[in-house]
Backbone as a ProteinNet text record, in pm:
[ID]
protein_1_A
[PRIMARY]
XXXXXXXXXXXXXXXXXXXXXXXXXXXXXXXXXXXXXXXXXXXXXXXXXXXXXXXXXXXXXXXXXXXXXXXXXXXXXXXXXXXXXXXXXXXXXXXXXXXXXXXXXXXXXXXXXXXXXXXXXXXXXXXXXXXXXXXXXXXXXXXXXXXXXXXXXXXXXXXXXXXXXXXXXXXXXXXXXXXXXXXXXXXXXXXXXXXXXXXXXXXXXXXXXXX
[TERTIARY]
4266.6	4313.1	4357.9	4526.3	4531	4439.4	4419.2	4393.3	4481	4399.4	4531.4	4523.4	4631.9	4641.1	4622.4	4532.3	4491	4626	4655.1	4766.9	4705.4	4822.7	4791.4	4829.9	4710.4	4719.2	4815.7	4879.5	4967.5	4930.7	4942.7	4877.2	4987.9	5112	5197.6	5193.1	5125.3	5142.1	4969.3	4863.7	4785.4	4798.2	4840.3	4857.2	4892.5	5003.1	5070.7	4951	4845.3	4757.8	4641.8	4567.7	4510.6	4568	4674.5	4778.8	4784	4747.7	4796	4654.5	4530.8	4411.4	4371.1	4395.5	4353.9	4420.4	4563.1	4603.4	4536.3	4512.2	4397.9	4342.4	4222.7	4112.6	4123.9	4222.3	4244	4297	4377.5	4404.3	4284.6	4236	4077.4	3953	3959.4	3786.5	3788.7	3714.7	3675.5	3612.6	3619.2	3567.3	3446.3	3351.5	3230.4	3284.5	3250.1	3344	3183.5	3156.6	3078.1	3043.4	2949	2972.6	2973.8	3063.4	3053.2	3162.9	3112.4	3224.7	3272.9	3373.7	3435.1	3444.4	3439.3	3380.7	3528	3559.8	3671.5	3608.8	3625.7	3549.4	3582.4	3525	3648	3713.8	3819.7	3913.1	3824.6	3832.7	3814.1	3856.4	3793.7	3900.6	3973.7	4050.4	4175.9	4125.7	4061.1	4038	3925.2	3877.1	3753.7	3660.3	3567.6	3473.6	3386	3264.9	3183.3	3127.2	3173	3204.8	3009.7	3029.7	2907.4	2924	2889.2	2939.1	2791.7	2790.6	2708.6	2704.8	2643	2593.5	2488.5	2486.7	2381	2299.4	2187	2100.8	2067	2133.3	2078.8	2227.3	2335.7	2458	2418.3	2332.2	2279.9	2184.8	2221.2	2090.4	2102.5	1951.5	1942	1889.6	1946.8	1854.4	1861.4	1731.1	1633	1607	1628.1	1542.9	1494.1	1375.4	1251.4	1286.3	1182.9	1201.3	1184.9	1010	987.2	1083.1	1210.9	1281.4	1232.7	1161.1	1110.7	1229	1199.7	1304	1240.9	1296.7	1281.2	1408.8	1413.9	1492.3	1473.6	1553.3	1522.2	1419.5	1352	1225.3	1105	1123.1	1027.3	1021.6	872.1	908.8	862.3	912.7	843.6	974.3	1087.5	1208.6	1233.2	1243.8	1271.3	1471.6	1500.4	1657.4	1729.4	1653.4	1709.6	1671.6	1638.9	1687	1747.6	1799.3	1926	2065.4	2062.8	2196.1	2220.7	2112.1	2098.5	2053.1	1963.9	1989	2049.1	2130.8	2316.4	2398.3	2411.9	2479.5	2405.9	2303.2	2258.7	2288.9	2277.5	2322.6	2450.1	2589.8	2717.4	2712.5	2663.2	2699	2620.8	2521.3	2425.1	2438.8	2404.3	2445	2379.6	2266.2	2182.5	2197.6	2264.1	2307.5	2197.7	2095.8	1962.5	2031.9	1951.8	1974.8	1913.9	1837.6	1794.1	1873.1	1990.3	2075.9	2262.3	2347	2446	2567.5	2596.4	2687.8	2802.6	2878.1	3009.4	3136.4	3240.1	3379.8	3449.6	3490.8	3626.4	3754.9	3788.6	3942.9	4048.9	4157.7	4224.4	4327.6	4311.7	4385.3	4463.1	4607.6	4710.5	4728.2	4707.8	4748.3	4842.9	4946.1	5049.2	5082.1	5199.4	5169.1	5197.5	5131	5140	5014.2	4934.3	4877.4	4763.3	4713.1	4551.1	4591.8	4562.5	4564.3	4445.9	4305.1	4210.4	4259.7	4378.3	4450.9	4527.8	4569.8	4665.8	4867.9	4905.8	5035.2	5099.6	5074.2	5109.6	4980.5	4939.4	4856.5	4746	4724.4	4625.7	4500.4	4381.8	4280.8	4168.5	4164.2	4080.5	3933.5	3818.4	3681.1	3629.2	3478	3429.7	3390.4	3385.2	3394.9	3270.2	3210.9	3032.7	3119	2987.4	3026.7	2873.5	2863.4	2722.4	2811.9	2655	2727.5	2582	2620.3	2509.6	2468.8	2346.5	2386.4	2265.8	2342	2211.9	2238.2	2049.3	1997.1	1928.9	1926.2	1837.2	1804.1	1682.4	1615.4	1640.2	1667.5	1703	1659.8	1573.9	1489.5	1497.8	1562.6	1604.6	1677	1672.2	1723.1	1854	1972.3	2089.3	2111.1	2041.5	2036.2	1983.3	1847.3	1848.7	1964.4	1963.7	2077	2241.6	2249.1	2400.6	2339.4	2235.5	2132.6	2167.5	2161.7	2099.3	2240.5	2367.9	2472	2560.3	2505.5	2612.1	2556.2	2425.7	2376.8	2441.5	2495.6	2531.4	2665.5	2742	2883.9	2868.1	2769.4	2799.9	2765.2	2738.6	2700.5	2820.1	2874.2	3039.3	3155	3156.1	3205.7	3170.4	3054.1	3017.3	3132.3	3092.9	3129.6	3269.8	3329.6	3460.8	3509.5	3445	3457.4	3459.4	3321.1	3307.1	3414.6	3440.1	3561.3	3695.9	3693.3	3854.1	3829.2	3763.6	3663.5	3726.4	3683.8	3648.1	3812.9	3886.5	4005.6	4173.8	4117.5	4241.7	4215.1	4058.9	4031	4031.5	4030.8	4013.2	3940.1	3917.3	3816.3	3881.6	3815.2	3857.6	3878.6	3850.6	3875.5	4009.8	4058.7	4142.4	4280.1	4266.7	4361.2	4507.8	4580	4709.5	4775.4	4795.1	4793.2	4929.5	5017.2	5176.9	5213.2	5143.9	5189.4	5211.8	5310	5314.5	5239.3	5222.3	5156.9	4990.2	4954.4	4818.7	4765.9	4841.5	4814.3	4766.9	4830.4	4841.3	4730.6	4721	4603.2	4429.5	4421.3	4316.1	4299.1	4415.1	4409.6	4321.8	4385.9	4320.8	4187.3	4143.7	4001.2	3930.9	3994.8	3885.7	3899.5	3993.6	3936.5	3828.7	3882.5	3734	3588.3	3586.6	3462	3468.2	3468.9	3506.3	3365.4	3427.9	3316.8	3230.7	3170.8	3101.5	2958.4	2995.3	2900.6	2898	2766.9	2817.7	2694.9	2776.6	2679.4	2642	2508	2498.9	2443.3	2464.3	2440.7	2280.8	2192	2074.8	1991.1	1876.9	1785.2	1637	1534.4	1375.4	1366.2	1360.8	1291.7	1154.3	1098.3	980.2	933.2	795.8	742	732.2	791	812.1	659.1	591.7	419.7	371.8
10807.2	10702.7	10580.5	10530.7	10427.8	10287.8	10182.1	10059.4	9999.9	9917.9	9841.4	9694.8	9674.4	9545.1	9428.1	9305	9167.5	9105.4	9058.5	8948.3	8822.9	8743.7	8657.1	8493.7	8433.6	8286.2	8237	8187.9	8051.1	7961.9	7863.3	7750.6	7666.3	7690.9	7526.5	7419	7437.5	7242.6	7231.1	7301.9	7178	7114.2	7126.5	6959.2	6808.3	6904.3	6763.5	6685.7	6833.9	6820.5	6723	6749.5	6654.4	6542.1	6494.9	6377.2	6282.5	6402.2	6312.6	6220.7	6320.9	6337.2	6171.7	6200.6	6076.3	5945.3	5954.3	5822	5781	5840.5	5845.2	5724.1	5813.9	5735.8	5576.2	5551.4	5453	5378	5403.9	5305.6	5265.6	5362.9	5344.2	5316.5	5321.5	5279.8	5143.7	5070.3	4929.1	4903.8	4820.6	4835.5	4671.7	4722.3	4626.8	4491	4367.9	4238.3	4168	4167.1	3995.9	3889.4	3869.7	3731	3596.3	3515.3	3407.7	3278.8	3187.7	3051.3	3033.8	2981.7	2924.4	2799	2785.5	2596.6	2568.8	2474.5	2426.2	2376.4	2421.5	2373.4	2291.3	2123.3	2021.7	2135.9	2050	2096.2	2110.1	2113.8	2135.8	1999.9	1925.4	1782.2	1836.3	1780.7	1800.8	1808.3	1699.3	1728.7	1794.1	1873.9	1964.4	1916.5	1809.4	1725.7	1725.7	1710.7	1661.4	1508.8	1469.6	1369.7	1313.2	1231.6	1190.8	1082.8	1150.8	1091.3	1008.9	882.8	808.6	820.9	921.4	894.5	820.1	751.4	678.8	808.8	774.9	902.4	907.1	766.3	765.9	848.6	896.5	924.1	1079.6	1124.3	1289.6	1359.2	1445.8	1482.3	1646.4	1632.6	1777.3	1878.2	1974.4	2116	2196.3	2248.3	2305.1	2505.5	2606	2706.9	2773.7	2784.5	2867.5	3014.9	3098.7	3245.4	3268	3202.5	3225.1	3181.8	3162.8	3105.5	3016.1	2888.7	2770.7	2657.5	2540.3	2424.5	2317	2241.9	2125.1	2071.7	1958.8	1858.4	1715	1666.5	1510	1522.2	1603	1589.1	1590.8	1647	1660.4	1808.3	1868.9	2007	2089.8	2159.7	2207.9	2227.5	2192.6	2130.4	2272.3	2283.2	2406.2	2436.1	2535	2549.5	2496.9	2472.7	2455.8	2295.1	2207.5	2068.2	2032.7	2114.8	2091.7	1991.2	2069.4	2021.2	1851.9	1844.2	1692.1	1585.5	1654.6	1586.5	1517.8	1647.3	1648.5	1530.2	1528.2	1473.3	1289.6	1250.1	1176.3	1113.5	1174.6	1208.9	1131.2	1211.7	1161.6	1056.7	1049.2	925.2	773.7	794.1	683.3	541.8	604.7	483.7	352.5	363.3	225.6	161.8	210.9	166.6	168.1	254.2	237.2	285.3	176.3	204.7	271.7	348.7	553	626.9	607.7	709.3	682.3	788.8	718.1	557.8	507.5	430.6	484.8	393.9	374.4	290.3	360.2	263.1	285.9	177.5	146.5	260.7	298.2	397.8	404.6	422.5	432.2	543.1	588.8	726	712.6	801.4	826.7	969	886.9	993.1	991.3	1087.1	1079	921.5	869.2	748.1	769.7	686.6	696.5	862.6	913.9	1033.9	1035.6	863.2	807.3	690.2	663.2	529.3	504	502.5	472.5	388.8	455.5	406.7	262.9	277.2	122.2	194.9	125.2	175.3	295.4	217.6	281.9	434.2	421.2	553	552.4	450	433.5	410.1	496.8	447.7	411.7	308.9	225.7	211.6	253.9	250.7	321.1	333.7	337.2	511.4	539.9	701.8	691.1	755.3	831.8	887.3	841.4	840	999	1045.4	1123.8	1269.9	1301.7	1482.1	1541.6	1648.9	1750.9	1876.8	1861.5	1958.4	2068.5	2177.1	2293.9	2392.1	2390.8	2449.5	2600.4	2680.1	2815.3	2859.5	2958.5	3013.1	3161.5	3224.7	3347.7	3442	3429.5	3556.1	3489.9	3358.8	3396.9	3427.3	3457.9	3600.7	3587.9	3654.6	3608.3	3559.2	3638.4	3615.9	3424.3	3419.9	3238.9	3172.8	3212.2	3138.8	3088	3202.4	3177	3104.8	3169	3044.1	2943.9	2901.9	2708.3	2696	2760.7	2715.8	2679.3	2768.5	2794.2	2636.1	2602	2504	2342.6	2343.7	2192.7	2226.2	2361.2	2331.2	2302.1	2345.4	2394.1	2216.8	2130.5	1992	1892.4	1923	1859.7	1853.9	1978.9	2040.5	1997	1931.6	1865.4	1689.9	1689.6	1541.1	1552.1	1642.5	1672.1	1659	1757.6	1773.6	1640.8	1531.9	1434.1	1357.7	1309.4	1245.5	1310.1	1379	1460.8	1475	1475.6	1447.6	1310.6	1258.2	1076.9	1037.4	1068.2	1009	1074.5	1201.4	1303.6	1380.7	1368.1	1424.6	1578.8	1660	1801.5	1835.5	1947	1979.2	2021.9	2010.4	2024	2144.9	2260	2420.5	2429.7	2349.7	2360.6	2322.7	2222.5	2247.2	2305.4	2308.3	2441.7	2404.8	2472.2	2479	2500.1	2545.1	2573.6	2427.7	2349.9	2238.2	2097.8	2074.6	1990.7	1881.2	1795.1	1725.5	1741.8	1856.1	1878.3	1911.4	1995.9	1971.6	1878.5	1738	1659.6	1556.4	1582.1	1538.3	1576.6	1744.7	1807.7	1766.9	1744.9	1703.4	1545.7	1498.7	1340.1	1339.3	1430.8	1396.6	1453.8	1558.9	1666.6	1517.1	1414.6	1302.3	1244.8	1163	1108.1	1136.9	1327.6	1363.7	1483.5	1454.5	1560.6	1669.8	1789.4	1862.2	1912.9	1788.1	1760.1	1864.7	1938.1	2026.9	2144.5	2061.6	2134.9	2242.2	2377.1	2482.5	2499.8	2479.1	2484.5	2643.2	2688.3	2819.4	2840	2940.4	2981.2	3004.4	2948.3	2885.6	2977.6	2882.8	2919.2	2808.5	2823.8	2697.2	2700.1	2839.2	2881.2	2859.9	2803.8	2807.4	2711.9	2552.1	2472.7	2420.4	2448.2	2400	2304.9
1165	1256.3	1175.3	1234.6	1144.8	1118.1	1026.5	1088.1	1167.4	1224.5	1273.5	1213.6	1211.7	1163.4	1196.8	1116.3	1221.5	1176.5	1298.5	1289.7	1277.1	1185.5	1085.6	1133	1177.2	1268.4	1179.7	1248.5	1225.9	1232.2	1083.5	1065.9	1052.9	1097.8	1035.8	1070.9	1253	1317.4	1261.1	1181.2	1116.7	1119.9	1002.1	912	1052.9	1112.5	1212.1	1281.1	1344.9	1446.2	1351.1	1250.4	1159.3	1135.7	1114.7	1067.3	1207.6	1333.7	1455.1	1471.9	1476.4	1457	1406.2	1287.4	1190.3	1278.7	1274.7	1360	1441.2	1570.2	1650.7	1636.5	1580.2	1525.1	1463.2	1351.6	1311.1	1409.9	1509.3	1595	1717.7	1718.7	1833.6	1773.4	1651.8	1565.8	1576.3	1623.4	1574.5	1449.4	1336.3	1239.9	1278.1	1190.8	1213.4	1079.1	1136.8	1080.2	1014.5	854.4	848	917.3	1015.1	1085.7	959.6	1014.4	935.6	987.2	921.9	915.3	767.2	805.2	669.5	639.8	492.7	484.4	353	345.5	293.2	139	36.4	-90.8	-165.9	-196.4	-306.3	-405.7	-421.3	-509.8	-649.1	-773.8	-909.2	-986.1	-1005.3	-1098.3	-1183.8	-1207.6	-1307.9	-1431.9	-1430.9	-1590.9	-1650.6	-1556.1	-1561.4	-1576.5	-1606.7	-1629.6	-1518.9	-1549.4	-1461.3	-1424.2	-1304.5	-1258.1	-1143.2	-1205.8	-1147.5	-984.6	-910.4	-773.7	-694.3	-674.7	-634.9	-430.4	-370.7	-277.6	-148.2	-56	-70.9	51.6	-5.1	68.6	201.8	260.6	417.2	475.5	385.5	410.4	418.5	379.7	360.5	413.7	540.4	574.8	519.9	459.8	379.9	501.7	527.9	619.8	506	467.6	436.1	455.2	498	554.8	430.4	463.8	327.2	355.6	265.7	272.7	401.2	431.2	605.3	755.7	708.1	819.7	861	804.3	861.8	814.5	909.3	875	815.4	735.5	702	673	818.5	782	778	664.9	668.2	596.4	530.7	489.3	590.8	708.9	817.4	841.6	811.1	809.8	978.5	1020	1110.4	1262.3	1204.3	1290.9	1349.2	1485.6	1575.5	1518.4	1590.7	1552	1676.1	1776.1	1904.7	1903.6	1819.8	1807.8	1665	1626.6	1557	1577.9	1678.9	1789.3	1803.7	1861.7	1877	1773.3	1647.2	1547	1489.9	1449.5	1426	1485.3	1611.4	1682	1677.4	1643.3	1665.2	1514	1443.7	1234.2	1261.9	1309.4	1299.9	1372.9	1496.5	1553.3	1549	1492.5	1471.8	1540.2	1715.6	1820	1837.5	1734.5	1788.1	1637.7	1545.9	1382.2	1301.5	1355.4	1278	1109.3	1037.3	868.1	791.7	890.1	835.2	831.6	916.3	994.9	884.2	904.1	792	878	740.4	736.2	805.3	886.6	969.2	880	884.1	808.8	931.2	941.4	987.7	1005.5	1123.7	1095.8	1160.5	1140.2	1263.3	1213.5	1358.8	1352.3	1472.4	1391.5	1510.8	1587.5	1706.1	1826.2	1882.9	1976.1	2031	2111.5	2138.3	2193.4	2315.4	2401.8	2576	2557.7	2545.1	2527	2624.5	2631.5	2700.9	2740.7	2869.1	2906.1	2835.7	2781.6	2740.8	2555.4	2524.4	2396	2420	2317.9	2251.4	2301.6	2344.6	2355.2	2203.5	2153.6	1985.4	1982	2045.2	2006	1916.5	1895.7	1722	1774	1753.4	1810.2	1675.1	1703.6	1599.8	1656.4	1540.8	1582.7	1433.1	1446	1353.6	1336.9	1224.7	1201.2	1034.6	1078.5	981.2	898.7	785.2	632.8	641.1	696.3	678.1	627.5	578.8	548.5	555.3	582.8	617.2	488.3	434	345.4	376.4	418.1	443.3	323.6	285.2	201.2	202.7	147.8	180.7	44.2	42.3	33.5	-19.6	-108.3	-158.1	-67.7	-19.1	78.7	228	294.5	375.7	475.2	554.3	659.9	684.4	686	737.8	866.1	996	1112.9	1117.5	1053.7	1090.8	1032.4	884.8	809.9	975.1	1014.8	1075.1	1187.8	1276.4	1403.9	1355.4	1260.3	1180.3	1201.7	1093.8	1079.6	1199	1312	1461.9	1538.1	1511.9	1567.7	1525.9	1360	1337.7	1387.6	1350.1	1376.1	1576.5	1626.6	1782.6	1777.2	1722.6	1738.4	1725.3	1607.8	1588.5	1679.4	1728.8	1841.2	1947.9	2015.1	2144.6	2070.8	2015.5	2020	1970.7	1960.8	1952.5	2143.1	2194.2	2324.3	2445.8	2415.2	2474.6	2401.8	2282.7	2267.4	2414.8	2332.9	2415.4	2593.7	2665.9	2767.6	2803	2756.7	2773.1	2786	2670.2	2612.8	2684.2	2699.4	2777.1	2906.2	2947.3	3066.7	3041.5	2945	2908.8	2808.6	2785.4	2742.1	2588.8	2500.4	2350.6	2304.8	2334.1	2324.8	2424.8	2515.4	2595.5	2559.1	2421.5	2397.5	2362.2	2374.2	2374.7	2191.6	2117.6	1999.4	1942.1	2109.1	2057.2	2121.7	2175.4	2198	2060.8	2069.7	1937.2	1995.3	2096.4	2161.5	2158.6	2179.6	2215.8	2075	1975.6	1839.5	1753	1782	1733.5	1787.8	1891.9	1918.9	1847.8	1865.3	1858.8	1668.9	1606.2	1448.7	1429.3	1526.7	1530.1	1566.3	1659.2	1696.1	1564.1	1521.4	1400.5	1293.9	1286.9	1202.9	1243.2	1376	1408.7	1392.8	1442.1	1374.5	1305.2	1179.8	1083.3	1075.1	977.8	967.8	860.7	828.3	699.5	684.5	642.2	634.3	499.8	394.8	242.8	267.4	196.2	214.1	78.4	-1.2	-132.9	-122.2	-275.5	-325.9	-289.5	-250.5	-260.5	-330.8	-303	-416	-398.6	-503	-476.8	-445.6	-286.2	-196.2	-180	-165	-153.2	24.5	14.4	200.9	189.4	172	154.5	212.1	185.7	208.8	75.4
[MASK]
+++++++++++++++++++++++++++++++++++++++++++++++++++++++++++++++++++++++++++++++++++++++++++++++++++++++++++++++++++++++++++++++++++++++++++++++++++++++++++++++++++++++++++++++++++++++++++++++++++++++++++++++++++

């Protein structure tokens, strides 16, 4: 009896069917992202030198987190993450001028003109703008999760008083701004003067349990 013969699959649209396959995927996978912020770093001096810069210390508030995810700020240890916020906010704006809190200069910044009846015809709103900076510190061992808590808390602080400015001055809300607007642009640039976002992230240290 003869064999019979196996007929022999056809493999040519493979490849296509794998090739289609793969696209697929790459267009439907979400890829998992770093959480993080980005911080703007001084430039490098020119002449490479190390330059000795005289700060005055009521201009600096240090945050602190140890290995144990604990806070110390200001040199007060024990600081929850959920009064951060208002710290912060109390840091930049230093409403009663206490001379713990930082120094105020003089500024004036231009905004669109006619933009606020609350403005100067010319647009220039003149007032006083914090000399403070924030410098948060950590801990080699700890945790990323507090690390970004702490960080989401001063920036989520800058950002309120970004908001109550813009609130107060345009009647909208500061995320609301429209960004293809050359108008509303130009605005949202002026307020980020008024309250800038002073916030130095130094390299990670042996802070220890700060006990």
């Amino acid at each position: 009896m003869a064999k019979r013969e196996l007929q022999e699959i056809n493999a040519g649209s493979m490849a296509d069917i794998a090739f289609l396959l793969l696209i697929f995927f790459l267009v439907a996978t979400t890829m998992d992202v770093d959480t993080g912020l980005t911080r703007l770093l001084p430039p490098i001096p020119e002449d490479e030198q190390e330059q000795e810069v005289k700060v005055n210390k009521r201009n600096v508030l240090v945050v602190l987190i140890n290995r144990n995810d604990q806070l110390m700020v200001g040199g007060e240890f024990g600081t929850r993450v959920d009064e951060l916020k208002d710290i912060t906010m109390e840091f930049f704006t230093n409403p009663t001028n206490d001379p713990t809190l930082p120094e105020k200069q003089e500024a004036e910044i231009q905004f669109p003109p006619g933009s606020s009846p609350l403005l100067p015809s010319d647009g220039i709103w003149r007032g006083m703008v914090s000399k403070g900076v924030i410098s948060l510190q950590n801990d080699r061992s700890t945790t990323y999760k507090q690390y970004l808590m702490v960080q989401n808390e001063l920036v989520a602080a800058v950002n309120q008083l970004r908001q109550d400015f813009c609130k107060l001055y345009f009647d909208k809300d500061f995320d609301q701004l429209n960004m293809n607007s050359p108008r509303d642009k130009e605005i949202s640039e002026a307020i980020r003067e008024v309250y800038k976002m002073n916030i130095s992230e130094a390299e990670p240290k042996n802070i220890g349990g700060l006990k």
